[in-house]
Backbone as CSV, one residue per row, in Angstrom:
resi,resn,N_x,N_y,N_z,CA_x,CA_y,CA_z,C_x,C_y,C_z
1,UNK,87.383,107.948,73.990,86.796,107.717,75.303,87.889,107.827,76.371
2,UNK,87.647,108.651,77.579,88.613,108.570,78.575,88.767,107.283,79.680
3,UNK,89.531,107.373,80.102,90.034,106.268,80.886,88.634,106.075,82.014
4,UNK,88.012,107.452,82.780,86.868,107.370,83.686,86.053,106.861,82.863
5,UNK,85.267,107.524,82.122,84.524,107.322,81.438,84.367,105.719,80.367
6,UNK,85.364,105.214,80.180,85.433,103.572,79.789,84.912,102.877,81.058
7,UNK,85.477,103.223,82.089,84.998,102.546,83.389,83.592,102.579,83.924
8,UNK,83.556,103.987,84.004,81.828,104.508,84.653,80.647,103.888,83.854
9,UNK,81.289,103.743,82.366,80.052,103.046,81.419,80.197,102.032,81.551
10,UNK,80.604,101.495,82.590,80.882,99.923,81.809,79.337,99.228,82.096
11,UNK,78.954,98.619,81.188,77.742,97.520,81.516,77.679,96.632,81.923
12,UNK,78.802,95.666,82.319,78.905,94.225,82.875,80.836,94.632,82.804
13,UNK,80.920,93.001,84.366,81.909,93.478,84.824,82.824,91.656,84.601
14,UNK,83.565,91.259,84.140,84.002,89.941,83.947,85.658,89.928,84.556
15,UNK,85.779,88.731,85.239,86.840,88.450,86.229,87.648,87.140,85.854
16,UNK,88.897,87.002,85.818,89.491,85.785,85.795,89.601,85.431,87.640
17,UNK,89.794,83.736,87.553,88.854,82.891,88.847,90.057,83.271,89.669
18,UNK,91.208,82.333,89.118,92.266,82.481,90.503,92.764,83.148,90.423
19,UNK,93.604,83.847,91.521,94.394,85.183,92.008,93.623,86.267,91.750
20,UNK,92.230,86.519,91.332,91.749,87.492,91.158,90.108,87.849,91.932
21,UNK,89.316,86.457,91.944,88.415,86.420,93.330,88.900,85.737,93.754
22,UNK,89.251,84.188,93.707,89.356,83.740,94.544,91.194,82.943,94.840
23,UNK,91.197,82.432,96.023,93.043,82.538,96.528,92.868,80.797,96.436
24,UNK,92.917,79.763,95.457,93.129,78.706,95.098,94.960,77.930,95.504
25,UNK,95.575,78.769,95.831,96.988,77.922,95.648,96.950,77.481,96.938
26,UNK,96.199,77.353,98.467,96.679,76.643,99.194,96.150,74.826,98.422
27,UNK,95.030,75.068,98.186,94.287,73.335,97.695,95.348,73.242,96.260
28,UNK,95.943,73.956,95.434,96.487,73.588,93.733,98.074,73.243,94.740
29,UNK,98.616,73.561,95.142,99.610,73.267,96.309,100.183,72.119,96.994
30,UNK,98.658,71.915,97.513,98.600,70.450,98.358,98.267,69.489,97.750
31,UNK,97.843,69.883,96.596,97.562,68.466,95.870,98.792,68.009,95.075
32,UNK,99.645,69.456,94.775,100.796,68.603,93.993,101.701,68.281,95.321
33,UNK,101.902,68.974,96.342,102.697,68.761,96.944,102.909,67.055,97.800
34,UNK,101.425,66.724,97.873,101.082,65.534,98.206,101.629,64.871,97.358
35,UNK,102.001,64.619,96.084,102.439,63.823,95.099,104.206,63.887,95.510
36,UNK,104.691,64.629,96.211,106.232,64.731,96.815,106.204,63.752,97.323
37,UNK,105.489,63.696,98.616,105.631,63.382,99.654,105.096,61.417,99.404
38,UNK,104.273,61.465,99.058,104.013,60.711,98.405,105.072,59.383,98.052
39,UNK,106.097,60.157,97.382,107.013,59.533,97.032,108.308,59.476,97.834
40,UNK,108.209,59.738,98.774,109.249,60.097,99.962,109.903,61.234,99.998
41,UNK,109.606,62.841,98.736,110.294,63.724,98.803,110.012,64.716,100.032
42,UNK,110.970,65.189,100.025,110.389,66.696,101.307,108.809,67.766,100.894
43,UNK,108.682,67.962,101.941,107.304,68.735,101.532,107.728,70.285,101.369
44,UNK,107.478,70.624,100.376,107.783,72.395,99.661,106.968,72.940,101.106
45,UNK,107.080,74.239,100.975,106.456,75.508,101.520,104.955,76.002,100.134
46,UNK,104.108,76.480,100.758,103.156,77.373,99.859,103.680,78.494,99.351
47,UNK,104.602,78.779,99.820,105.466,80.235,99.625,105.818,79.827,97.972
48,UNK,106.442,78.393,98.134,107.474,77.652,96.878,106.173,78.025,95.326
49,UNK,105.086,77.230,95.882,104.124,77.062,95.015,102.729,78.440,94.669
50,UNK,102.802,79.486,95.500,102.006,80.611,95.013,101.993,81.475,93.699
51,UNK,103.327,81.962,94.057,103.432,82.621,92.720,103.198,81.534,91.412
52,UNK,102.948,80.457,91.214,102.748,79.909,89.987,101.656,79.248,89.667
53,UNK,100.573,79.532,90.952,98.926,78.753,91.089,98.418,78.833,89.989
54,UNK,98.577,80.482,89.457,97.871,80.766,88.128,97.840,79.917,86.846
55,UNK,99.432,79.226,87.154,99.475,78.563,85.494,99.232,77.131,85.478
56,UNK,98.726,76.919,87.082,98.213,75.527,86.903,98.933,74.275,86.985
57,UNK,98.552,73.303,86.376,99.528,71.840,86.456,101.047,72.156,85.909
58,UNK,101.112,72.911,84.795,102.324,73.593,84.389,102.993,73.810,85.043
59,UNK,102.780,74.768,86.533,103.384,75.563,86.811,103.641,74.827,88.586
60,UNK,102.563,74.010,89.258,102.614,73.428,89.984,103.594,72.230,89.588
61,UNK,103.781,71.734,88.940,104.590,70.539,88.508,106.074,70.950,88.364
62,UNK,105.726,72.248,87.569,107.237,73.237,87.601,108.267,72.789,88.811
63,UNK,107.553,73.462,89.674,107.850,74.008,90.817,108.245,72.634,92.146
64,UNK,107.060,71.583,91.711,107.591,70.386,92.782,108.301,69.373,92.170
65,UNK,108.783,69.381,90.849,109.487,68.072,90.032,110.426,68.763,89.182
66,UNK,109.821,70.008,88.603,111.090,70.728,87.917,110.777,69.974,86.517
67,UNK,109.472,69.690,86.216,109.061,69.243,85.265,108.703,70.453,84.220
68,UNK,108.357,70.342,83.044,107.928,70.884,81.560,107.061,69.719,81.124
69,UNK,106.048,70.849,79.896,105.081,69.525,79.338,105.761,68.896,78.381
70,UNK,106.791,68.901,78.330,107.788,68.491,77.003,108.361,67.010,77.536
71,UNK,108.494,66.653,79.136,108.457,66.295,79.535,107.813,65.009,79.295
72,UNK,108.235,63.497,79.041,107.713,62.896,78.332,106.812,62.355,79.463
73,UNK,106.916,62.097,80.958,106.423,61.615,82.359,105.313,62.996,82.609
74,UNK,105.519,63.951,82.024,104.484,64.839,82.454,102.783,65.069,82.335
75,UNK,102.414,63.864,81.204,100.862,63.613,81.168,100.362,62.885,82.534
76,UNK,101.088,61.897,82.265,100.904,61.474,83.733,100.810,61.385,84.767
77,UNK,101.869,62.933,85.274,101.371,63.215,86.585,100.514,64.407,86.658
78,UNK,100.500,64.985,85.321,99.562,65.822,85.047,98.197,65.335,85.917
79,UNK,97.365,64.033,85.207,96.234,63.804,86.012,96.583,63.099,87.359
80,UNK,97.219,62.712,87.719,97.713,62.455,89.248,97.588,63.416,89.810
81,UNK,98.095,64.997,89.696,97.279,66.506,90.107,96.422,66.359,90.157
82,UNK,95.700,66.588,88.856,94.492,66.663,88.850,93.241,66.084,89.580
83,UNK,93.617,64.900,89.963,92.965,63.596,90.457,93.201,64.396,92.220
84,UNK,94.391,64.565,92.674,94.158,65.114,93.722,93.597,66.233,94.237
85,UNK,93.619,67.602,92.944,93.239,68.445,92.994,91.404,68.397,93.234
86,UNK,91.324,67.566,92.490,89.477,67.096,92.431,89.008,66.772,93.674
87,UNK,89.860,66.242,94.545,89.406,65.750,95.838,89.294,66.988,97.362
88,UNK,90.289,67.744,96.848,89.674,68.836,97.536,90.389,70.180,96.972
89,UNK,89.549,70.700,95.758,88.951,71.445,95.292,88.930,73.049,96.365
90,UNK,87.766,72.467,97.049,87.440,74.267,97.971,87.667,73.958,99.316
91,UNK,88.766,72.638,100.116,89.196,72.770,101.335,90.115,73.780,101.894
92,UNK,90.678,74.508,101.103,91.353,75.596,101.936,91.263,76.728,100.776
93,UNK,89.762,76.547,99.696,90.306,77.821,98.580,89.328,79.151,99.622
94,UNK,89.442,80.264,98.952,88.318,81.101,99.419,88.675,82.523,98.657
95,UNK,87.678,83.476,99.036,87.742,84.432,97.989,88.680,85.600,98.909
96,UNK,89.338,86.358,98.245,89.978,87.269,98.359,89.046,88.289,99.522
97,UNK,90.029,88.669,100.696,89.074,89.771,101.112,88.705,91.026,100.440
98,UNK,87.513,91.315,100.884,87.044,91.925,99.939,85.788,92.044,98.431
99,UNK,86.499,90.352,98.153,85.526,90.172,97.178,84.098,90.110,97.309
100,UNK,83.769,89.674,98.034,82.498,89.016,98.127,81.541,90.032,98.317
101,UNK,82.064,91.608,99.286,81.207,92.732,99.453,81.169,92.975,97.752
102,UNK,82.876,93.281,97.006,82.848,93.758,96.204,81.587,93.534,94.787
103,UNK,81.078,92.001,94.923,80.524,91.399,94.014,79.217,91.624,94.577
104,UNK,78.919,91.798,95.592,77.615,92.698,96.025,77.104,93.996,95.671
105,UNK,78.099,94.596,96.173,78.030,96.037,95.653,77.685,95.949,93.564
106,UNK,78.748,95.324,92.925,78.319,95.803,91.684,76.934,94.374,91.197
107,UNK,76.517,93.562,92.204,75.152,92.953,91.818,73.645,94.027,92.055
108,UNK,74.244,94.911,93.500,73.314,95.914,94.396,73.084,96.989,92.957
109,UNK,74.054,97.549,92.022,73.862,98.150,90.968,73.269,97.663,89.783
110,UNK,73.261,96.428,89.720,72.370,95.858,88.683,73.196,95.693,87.647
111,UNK,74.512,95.137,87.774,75.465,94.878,86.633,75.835,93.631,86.595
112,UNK,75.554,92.761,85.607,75.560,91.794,85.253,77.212,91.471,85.529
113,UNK,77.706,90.163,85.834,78.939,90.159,86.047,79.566,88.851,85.431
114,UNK,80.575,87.813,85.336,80.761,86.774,85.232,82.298,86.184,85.215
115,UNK,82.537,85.232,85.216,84.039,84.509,85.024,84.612,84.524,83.258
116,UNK,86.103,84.372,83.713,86.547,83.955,82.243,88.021,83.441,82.888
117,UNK,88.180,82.177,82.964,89.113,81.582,83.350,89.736,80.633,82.316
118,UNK,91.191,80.135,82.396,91.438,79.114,81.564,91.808,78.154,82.086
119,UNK,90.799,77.964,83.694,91.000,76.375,84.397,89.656,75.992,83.985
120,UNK,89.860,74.357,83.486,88.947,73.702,83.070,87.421,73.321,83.243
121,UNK,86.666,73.355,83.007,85.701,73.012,83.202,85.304,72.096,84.023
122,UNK,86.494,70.976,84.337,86.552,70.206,84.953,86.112,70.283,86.425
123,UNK,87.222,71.151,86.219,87.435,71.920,87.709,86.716,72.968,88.116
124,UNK,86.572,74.075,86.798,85.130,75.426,87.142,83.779,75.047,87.758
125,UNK,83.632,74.393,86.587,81.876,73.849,87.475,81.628,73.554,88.573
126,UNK,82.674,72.587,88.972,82.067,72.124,90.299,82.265,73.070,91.809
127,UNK,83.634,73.700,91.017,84.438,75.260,92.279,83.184,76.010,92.038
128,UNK,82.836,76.254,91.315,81.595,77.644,91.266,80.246,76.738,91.621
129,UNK,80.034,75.892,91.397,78.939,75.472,91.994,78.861,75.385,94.086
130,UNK,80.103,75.175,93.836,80.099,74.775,95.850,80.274,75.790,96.756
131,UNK,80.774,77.034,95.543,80.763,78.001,96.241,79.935,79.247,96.430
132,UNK,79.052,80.034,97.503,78.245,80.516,96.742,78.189,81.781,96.647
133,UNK,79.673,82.615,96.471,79.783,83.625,95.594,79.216,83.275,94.537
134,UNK,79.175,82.541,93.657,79.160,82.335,92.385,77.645,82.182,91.779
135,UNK,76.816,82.072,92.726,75.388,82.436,92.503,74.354,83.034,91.435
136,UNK,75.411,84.311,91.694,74.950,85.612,91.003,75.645,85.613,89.717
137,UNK,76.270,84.682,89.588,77.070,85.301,88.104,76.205,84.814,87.276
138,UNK,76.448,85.575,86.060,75.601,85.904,84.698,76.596,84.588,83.655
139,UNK,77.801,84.747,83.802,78.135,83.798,83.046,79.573,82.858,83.194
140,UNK,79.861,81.606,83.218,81.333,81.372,83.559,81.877,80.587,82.345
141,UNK,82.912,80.746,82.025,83.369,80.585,80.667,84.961,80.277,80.911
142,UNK,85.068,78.689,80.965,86.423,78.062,81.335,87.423,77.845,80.272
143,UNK,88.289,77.476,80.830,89.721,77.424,79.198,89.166,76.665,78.253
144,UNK,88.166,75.809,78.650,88.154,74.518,77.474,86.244,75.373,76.655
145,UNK,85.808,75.989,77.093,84.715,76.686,76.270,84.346,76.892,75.201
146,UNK,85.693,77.600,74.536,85.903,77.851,73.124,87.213,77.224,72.988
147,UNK,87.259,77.075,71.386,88.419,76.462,71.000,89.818,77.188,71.393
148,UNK,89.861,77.999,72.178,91.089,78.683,72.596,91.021,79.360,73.570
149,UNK,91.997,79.371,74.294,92.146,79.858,75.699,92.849,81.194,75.706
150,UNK,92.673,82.098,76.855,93.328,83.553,77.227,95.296,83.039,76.450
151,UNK,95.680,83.518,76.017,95.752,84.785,75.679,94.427,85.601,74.777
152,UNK,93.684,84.535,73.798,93.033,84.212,72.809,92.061,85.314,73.336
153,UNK,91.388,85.918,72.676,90.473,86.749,73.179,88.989,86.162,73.140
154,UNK,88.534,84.599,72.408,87.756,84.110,72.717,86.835,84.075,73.446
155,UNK,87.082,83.592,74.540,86.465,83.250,75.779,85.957,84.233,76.473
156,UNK,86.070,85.669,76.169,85.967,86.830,76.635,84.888,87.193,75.786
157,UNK,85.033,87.083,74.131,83.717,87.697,73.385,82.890,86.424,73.909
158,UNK,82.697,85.313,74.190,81.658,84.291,74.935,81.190,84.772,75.861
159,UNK,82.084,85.109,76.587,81.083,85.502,78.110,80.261,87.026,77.918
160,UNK,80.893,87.846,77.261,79.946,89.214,76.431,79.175,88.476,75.807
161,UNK,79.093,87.236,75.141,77.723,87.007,73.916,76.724,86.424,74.960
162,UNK,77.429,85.746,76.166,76.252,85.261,77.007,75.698,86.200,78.210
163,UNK,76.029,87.376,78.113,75.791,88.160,78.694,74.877,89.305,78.073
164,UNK,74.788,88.780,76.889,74.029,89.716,75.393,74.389,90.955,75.255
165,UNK,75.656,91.182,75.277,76.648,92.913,75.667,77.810,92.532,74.982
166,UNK,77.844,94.401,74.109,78.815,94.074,73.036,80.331,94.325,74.150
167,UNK,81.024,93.270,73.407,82.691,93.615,74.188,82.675,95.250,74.783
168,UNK,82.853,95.866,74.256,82.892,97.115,74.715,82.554,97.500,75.567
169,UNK,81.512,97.227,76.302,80.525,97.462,77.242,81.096,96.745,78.982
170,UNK,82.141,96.124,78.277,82.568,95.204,79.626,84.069,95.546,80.062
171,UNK,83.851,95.522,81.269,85.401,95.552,82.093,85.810,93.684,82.338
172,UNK,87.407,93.899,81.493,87.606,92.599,82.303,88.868,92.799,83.666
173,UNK,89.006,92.099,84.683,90.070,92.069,85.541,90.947,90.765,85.671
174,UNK,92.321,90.782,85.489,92.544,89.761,85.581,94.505,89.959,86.796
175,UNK,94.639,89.009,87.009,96.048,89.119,87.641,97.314,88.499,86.806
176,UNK,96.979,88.139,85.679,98.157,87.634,84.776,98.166,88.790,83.226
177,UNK,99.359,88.643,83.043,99.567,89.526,81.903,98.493,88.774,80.565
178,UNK,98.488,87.317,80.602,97.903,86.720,79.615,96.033,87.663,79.819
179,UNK,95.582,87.660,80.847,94.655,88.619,81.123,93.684,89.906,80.351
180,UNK,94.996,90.761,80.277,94.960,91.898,80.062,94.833,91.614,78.757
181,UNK,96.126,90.914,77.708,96.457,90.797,76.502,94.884,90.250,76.184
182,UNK,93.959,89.527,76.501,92.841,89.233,76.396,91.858,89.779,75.895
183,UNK,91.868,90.596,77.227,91.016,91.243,77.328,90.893,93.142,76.067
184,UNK,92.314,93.124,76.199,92.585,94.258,74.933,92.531,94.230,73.704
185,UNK,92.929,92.789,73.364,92.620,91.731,72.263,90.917,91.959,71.458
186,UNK,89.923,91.931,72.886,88.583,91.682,72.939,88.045,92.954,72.814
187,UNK,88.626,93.779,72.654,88.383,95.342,72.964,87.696,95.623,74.202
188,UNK,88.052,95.088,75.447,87.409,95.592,76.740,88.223,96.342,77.143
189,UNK,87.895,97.235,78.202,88.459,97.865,79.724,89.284,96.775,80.308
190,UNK,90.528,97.084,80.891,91.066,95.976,81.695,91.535,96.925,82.486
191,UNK,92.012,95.949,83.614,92.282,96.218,85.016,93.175,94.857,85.926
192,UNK,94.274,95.522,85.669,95.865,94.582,86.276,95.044,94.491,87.903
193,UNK,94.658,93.083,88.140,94.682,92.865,89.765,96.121,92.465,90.458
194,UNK,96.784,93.634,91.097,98.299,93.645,91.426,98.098,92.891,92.639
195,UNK,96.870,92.043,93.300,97.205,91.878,94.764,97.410,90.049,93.911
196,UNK,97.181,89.793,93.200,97.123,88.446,92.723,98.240,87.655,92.716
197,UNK,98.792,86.401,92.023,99.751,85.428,92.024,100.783,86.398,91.637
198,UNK,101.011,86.776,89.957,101.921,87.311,90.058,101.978,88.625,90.081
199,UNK,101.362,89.520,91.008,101.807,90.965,91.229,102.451,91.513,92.024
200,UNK,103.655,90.746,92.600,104.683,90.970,93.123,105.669,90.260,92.321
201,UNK,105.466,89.472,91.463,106.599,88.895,90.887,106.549,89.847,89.610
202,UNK,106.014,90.379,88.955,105.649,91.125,87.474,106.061,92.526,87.143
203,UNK,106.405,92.669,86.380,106.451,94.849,85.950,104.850,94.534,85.465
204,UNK,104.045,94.562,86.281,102.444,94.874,85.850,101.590,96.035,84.892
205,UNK,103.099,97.200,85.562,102.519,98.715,84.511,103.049,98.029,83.406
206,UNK,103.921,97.136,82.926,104.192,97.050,81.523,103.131,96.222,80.883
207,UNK,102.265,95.832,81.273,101.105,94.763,80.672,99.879,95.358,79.981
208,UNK,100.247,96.929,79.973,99.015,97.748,78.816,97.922,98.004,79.323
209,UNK,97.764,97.405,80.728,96.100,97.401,81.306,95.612,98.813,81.009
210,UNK,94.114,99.202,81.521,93.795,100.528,81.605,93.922,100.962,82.999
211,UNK,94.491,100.355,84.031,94.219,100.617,85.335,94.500,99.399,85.827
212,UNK,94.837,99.540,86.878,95.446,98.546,88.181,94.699,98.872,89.463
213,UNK,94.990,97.872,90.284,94.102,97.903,91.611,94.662,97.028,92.458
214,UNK,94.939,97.419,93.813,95.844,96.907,94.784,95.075,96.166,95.625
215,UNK,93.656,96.389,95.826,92.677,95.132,96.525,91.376,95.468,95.709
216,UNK,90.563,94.544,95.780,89.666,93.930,95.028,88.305,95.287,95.082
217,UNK,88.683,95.837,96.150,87.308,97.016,96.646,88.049,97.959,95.947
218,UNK,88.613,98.531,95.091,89.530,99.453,94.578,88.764,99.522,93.120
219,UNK,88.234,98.447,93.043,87.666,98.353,91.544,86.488,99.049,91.607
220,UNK,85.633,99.452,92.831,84.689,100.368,93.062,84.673,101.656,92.654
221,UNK,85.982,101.721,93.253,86.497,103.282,92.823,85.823,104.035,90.832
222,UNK,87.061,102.182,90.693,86.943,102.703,89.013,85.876,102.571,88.414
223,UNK,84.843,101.862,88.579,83.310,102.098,88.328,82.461,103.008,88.971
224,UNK,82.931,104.039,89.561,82.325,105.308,90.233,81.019,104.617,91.197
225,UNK,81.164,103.695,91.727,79.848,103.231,92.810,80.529,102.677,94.177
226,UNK,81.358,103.391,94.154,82.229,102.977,95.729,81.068,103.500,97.000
């Protein structure tokens, strides 16, 4: 099968949440960053904390304490994030420009679409419920879903089984290398979203995708319904 032709067929179209629809690190940010300040430290920049939104408490904690989960203090402020993160959730998140036509356009075609993220359920449900891109999706399928998370190709044959479409049939997009490995794993189409967390920090062509895309309407292209 050629590279067009994997794309043009595709039957359903599946997305990882942050850095890829939607731009989450000002609220994953402020909630750790609040935990600085909090304590009398200086307040970081968003600049400090973007590139690492993707990996979450990991990577937010990284970044404002210089913490690891190895870290014996790190459960703990783990949900201290979390706890803040819960409180505002979608005060400064929103979707990528672009997206929202983009997820029109391939609903206007009649292609089933959905999430595959490995932020929690905790946190998915209630972000996709408040927001109402998320309407239309066919299926959302968070880290904690199946017993294993992206890299794992899991969560990916879930959202194809709840979508009643064999892997094959589906494009996934994601902005982390763990993503792609996923999604290739799963035998889908993938597609490196380079405008995401880390696609300025990454060699992205080295991540195997089938294709890359520099804004979110680009993915039109590769499904021939631009």
């Amino acid at each position: 099968m050629t590279r067009d032709s994997l794309f043009s067929g595709a039957k359903a179209v599946l997305f990882d949440l942050d850095g890829t629809l939607i731009d989450s690190a000002p609220d994953l940010g402020a909630a750790v960053d609040k935990m600085r300040t909090d304590r009398g430290l200086a307040s970081l920049p968003l600049e400090r904390y973007r590139p690492l939104a993707g990996a979450g408490a990991r990577g937010m904690l990284g970044v404002a304490f210089g913490l690891t989960p190895e870290d014996p203090e790190f459960a703990a402020l783990r949900e201290e994030f979390f706890v803040n993160y819960e409180r505002r959730m979608t005060q400064d998140t929103f979707a990528f420009e672009g997206v929202e036509h983009l997820i029109g356009r391939i609903v206007g075609q009649g292609l089933p679409w959905g999430v595959v993220t490995n932020k929690a359920s905790r946190f998915t449900d209630p972000l996709t419920r408040a927001m109402p891109l998320f309407a239309s999706a066919g299926a959302v399928v968070s880290g904690d879903t199946t017993p294993h998370a992206k890299p794992h190709p899991a969560p990916l044959l879930e959202a194809a089984r709840r979508l009643g479409l064999e892997p094959a049939h589906c494009i996934y997009v994601g902005d982390d290398e763990r993503d792609i490995m996923a999604g290739l794993a799963a035998g889908m189409g993938t597609v490196a979203a380079t405008y995401g967390y880390l696609g300025r920090q990454a060699d992205t062509a080295q991540w195997g995708a089938h294709a890359q895309i520099n804004s979110p309407l680009q993915l039109l292209q590769l499904l021939s319904i631009a």
